[in-house]
NULUMTI-138266 format. One record per residue (C-alpha): residue number from 1; residue in one letter; x, y, z. Coordinates in nm, 3 decimals. Example, Ala and Ser with C-alpha at 12.3 -4.5 7.8 and 13.67 -1.06 7.14 Angstrom:
// NULUMTI-138266
<atom><dolum>1</dolum><mikol>a</mikol><east>1.230</east><north>-0.450</north><up>0.780</up></atom>
<atom><dolum>2</dolum><mikol>s</mikol><east>1.367</east><north>-0.106</north><up>0.714</up></atom>
// end
This chain:
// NULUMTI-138266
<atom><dolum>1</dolum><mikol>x</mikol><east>-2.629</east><north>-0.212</north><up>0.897</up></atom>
<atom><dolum>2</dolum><mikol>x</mikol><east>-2.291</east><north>-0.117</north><up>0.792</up></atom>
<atom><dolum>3</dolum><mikol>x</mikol><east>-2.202</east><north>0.103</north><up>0.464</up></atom>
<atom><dolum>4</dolum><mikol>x</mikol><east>-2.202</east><north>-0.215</north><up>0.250</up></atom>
<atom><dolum>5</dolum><mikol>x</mikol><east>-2.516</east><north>-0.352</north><up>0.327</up></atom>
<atom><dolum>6</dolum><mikol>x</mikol><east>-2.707</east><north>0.020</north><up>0.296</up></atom>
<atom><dolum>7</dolum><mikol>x</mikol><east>-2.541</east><north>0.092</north><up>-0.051</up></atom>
<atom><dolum>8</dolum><mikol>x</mikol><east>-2.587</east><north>-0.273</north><up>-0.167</up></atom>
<atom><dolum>9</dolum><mikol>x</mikol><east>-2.989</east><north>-0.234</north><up>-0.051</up></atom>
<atom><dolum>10</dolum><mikol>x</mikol><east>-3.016</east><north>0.127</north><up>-0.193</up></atom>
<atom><dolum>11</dolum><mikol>x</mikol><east>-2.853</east><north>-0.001</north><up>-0.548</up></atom>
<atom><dolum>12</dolum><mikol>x</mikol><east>-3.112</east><north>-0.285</north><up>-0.548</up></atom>
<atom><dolum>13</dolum><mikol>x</mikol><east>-3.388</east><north>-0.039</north><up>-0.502</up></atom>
<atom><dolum>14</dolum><mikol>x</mikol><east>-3.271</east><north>0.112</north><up>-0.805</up></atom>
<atom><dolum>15</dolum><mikol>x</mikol><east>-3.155</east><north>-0.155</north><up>-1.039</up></atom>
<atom><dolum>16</dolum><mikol>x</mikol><east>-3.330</east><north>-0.468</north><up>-0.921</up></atom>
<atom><dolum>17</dolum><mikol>x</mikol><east>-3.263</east><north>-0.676</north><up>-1.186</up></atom>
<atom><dolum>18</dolum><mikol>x</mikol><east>-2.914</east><north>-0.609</north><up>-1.100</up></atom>
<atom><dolum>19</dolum><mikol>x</mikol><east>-2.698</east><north>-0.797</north><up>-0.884</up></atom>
<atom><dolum>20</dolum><mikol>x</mikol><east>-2.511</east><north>-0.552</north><up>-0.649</up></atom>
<atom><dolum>21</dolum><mikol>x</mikol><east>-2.435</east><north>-0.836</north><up>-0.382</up></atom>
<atom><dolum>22</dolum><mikol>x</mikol><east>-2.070</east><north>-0.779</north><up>-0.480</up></atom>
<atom><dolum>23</dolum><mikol>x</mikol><east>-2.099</east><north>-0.473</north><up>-0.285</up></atom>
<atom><dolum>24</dolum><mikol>x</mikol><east>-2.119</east><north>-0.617</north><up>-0.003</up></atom>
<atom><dolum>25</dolum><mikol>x</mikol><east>-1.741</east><north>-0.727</north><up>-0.045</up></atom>
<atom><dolum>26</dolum><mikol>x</mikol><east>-1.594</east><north>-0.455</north><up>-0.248</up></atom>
<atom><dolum>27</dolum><mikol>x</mikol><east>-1.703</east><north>-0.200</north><up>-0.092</up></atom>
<atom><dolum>28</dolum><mikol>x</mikol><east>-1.640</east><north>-0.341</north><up>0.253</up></atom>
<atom><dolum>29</dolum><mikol>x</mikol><east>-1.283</east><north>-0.392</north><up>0.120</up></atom>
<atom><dolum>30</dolum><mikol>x</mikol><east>-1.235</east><north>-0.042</north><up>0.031</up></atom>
<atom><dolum>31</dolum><mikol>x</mikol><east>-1.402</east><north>0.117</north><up>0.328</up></atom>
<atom><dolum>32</dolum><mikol>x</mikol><east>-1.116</east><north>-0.112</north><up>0.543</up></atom>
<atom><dolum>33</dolum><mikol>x</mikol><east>-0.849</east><north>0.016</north><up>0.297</up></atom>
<atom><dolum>34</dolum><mikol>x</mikol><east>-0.987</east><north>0.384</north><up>0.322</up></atom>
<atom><dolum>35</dolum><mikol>x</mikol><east>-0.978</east><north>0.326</north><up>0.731</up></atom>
<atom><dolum>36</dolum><mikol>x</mikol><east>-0.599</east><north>0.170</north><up>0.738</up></atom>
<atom><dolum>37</dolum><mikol>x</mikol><east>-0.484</east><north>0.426</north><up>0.475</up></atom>
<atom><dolum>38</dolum><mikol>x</mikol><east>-0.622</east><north>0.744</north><up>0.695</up></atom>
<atom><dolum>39</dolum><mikol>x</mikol><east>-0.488</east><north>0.563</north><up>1.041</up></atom>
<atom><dolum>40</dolum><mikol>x</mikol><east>-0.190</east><north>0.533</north><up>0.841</up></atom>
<atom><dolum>41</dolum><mikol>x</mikol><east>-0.154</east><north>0.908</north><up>0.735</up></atom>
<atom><dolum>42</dolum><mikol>x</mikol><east>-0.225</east><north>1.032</north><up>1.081</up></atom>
<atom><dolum>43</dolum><mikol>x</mikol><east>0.033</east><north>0.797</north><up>1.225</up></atom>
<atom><dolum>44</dolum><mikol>x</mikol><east>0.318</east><north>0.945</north><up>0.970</up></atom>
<atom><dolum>45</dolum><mikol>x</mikol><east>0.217</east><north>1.291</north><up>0.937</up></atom>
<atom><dolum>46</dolum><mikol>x</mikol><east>0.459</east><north>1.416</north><up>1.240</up></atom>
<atom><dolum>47</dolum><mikol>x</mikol><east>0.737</east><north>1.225</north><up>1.027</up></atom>
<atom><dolum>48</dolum><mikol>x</mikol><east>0.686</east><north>1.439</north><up>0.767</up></atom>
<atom><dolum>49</dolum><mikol>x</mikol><east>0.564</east><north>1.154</north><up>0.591</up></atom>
<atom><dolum>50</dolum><mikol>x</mikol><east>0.236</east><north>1.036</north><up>0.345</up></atom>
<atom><dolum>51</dolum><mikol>x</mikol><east>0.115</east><north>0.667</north><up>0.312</up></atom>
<atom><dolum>52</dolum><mikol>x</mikol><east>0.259</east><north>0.698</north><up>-0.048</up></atom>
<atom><dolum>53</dolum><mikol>x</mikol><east>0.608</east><north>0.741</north><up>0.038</up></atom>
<atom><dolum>54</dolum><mikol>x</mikol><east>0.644</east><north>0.532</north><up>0.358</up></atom>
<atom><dolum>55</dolum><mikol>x</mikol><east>0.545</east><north>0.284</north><up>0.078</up></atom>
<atom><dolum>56</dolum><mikol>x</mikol><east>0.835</east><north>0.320</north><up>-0.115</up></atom>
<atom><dolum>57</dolum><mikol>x</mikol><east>1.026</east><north>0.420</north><up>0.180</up></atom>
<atom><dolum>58</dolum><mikol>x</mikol><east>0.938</east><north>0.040</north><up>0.274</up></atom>
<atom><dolum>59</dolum><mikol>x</mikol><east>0.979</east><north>-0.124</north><up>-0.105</up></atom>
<atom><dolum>60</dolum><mikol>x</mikol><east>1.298</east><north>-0.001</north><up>-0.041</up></atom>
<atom><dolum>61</dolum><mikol>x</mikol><east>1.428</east><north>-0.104</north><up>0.262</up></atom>
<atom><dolum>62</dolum><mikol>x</mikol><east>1.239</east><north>-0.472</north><up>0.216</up></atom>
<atom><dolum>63</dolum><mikol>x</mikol><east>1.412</east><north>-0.528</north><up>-0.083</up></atom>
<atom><dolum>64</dolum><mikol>x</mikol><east>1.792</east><north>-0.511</north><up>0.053</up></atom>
<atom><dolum>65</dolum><mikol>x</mikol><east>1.881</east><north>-0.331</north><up>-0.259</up></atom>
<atom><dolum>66</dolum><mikol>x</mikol><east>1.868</east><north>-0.027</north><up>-0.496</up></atom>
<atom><dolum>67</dolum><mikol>x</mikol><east>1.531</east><north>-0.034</north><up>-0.711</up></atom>
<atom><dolum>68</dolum><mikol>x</mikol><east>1.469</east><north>0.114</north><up>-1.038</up></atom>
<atom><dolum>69</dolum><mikol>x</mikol><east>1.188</east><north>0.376</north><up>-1.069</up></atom>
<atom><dolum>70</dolum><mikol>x</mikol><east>1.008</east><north>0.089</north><up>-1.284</up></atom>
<atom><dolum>71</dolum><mikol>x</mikol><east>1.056</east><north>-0.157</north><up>-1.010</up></atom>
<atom><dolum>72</dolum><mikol>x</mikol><east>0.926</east><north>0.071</north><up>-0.753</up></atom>
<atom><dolum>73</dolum><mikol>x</mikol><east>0.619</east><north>0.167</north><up>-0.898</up></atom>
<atom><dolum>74</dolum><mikol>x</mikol><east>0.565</east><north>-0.234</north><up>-0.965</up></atom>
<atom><dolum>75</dolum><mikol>x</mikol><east>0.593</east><north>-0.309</north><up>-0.622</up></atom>
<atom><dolum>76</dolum><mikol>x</mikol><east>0.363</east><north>0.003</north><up>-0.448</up></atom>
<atom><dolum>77</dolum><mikol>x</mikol><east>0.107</east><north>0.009</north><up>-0.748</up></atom>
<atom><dolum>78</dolum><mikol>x</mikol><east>0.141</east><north>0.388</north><up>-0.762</up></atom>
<atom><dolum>79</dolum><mikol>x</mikol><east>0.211</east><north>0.541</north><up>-1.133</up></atom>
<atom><dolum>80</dolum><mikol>x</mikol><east>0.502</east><north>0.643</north><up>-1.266</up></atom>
<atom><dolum>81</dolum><mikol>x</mikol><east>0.432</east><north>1.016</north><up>-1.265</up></atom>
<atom><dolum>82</dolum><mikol>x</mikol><east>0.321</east><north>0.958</north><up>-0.879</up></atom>
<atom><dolum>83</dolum><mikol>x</mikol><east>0.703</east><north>0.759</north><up>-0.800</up></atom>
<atom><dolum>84</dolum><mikol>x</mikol><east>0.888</east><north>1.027</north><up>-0.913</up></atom>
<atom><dolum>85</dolum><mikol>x</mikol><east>0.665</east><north>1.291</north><up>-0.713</up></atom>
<atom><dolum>86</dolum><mikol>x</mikol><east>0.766</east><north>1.073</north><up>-0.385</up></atom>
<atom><dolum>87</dolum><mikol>x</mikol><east>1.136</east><north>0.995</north><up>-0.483</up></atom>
<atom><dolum>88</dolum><mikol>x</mikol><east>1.188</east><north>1.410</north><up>-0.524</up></atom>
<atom><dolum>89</dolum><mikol>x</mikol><east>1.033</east><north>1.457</north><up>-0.193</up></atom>
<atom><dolum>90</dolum><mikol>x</mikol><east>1.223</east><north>1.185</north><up>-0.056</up></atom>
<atom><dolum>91</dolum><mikol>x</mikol><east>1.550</east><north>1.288</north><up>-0.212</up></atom>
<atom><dolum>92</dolum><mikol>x</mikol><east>1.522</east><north>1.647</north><up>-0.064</up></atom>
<atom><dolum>93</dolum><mikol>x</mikol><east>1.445</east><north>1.496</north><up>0.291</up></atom>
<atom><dolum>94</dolum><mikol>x</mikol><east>1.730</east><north>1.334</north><up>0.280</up></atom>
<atom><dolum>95</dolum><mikol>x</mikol><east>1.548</east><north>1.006</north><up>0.304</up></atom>
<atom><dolum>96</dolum><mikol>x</mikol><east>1.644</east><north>0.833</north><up>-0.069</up></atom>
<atom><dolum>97</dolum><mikol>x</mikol><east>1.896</east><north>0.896</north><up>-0.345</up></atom>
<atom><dolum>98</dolum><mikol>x</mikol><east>1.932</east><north>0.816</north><up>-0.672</up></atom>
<atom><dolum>99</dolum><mikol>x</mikol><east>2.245</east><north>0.671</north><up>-0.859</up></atom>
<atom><dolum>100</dolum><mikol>x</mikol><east>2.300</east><north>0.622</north><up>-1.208</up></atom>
<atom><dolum>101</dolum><mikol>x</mikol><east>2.383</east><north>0.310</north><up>-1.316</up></atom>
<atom><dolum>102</dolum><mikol>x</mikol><east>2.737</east><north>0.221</north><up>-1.379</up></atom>
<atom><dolum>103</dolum><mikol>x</mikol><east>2.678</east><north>0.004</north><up>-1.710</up></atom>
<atom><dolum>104</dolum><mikol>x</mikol><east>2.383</east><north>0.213</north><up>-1.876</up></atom>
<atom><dolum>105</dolum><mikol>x</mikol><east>2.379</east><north>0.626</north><up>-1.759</up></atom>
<atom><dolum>106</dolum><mikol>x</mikol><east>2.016</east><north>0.621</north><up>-1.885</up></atom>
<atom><dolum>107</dolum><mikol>x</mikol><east>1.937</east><north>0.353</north><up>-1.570</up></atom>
<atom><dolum>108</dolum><mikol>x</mikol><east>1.859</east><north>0.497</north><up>-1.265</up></atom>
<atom><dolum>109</dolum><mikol>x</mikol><east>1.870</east><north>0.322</north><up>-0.939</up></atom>
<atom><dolum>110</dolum><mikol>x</mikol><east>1.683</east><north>0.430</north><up>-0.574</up></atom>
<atom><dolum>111</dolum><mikol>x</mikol><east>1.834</east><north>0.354</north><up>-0.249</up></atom>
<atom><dolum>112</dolum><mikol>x</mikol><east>1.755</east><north>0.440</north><up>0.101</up></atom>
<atom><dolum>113</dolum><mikol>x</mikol><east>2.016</east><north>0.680</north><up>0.312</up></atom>
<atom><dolum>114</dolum><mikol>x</mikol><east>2.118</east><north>0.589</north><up>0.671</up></atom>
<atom><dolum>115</dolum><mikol>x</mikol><east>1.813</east><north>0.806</north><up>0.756</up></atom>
<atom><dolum>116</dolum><mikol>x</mikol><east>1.558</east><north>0.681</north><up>0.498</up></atom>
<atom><dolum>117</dolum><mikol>x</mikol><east>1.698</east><north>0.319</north><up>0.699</up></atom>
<atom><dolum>118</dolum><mikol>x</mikol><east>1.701</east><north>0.432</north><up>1.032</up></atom>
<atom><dolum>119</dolum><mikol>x</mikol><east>1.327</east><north>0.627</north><up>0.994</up></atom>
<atom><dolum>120</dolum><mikol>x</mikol><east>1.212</east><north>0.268</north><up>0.874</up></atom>
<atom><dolum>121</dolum><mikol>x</mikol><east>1.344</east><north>0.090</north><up>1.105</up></atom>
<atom><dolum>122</dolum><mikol>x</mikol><east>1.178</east><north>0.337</north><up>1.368</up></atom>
<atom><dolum>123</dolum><mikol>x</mikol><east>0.835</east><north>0.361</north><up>1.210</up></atom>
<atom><dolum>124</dolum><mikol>x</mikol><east>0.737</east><north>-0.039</north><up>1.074</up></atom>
<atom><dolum>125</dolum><mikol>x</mikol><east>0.689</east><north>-0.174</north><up>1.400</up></atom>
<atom><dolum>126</dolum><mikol>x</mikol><east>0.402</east><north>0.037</north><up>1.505</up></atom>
<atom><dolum>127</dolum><mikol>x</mikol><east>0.259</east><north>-0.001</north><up>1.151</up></atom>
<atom><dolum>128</dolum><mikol>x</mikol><east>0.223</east><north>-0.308</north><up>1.169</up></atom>
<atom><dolum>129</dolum><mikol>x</mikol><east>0.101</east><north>-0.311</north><up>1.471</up></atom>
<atom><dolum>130</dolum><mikol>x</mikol><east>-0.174</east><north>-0.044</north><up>1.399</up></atom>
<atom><dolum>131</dolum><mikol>x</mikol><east>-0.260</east><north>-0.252</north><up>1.065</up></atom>
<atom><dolum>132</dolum><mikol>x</mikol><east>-0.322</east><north>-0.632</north><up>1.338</up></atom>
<atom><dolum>133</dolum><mikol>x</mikol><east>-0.590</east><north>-0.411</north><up>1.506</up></atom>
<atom><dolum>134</dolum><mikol>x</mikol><east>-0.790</east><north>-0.446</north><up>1.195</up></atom>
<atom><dolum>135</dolum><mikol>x</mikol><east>-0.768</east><north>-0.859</north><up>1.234</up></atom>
<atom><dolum>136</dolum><mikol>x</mikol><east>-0.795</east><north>-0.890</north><up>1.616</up></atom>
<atom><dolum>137</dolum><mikol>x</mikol><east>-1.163</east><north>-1.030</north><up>1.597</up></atom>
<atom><dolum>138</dolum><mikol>x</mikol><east>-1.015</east><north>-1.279</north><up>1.376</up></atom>
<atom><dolum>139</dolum><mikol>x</mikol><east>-0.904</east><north>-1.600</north><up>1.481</up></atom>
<atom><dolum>140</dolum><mikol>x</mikol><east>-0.579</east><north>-1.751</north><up>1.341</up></atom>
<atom><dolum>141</dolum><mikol>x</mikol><east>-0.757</east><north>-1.966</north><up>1.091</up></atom>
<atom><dolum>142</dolum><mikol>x</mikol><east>-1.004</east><north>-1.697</north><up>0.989</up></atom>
<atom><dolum>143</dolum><mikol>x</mikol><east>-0.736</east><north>-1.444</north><up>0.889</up></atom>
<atom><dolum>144</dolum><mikol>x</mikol><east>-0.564</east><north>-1.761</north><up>0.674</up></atom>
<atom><dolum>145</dolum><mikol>x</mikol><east>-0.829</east><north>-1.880</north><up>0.505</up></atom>
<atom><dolum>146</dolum><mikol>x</mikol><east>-0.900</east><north>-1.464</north><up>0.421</up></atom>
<atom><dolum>147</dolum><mikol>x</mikol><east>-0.575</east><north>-1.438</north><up>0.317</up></atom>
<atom><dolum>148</dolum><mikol>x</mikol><east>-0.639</east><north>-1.690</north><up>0.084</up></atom>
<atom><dolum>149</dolum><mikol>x</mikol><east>-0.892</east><north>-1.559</north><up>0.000</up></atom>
<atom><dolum>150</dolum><mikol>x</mikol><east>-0.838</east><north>-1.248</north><up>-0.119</up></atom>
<atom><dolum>151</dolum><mikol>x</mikol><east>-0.520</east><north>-1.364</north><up>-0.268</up></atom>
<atom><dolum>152</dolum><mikol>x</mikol><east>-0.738</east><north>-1.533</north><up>-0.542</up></atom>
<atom><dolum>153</dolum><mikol>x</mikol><east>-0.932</east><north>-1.213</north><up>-0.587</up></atom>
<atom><dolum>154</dolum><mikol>x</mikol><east>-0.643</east><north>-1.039</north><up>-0.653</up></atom>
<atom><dolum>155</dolum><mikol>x</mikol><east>-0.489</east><north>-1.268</north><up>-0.904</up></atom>
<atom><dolum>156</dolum><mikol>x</mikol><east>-0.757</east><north>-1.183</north><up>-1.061</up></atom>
<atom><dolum>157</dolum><mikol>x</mikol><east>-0.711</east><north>-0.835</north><up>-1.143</up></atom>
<atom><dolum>158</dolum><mikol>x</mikol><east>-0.334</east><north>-0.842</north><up>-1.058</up></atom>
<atom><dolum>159</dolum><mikol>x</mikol><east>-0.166</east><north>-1.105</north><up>-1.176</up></atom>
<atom><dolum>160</dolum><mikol>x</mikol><east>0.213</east><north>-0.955</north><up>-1.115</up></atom>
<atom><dolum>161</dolum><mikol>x</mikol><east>0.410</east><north>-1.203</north><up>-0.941</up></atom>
<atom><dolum>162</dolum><mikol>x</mikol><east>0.661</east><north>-0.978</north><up>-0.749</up></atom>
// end
């Protein structure tokens, strides 16, 4: 019995007139986020690096192009008050600057340095690879038709198209 299926039972021992059956998804969703994320933070934390701001390390460098702050915190999901947190730290690491914009002063735009590039460049492949471990039980068209899956959950609740 995994953590989903014990907290799903123990909820309908005390609510069972409630359906907690969603629990067995959810919550096995965010136990497999919680599991990536800390993989993650061990994997960056000799780069001097969180999960946080390799993620806008990575908006950045995917996007071929400055970002505003606003963009940035579309793209990662973070808040506003947490972007600028990361884009301080990665300013003073030398990893991402900001420029003002030519046409409005008030605009702000992030890029990536060489280094913020170059530390990218050096860190994605493994991340990606650590992140297929999760999926190697899968076959190919079990880890589509998930994708698609979960890709109509998350309309759901996040219906940004990006």
């Amino acid at each position: 019995m995994d953590f989903a299926e014990r907290a799903a039972s123990e909820w309908a021992l005390r609510y069972p007139d409630l359906d907690s059956s969603h629990i067995l998804v959810v919550g096995r969703i965010l136990r497999i986020a919680a599991a990536v994320t800390a993989g993650s933070e061990v994997d960056l934390a000799p780069h001097g690096l969180t999960r946080g701001e390799f993620d806008v390390l990575c908006a950045l460098r995917r996007s071929g192009r400055p970002l505003r702050p606003g963009e940035i915190t579309t793209v990662t999901g973070a808040s506003p008050a947490a972007i600028t947190k990361r884009l301080d730290r990665l300013a003073r690491a030398g990893l991402a600057g900001r420029v003002p914009s030519e046409r409005d002063g008030r605009v702000v735009h992030v890029s990536l340095t060489r280094a913020g590039d170059d530390l990218v460049d050096e860190i994605f492949p493994a991340h990606v690879a650590r992140e297929a471990v999760a999926l190697d039980g899968l076959e190919d068209s079990e880890r589509d038709q998930l994708g698609v899956l979960l890709a109509r959950v998350l309309a759901r609740l996040d219906p940004l198209e990006y």
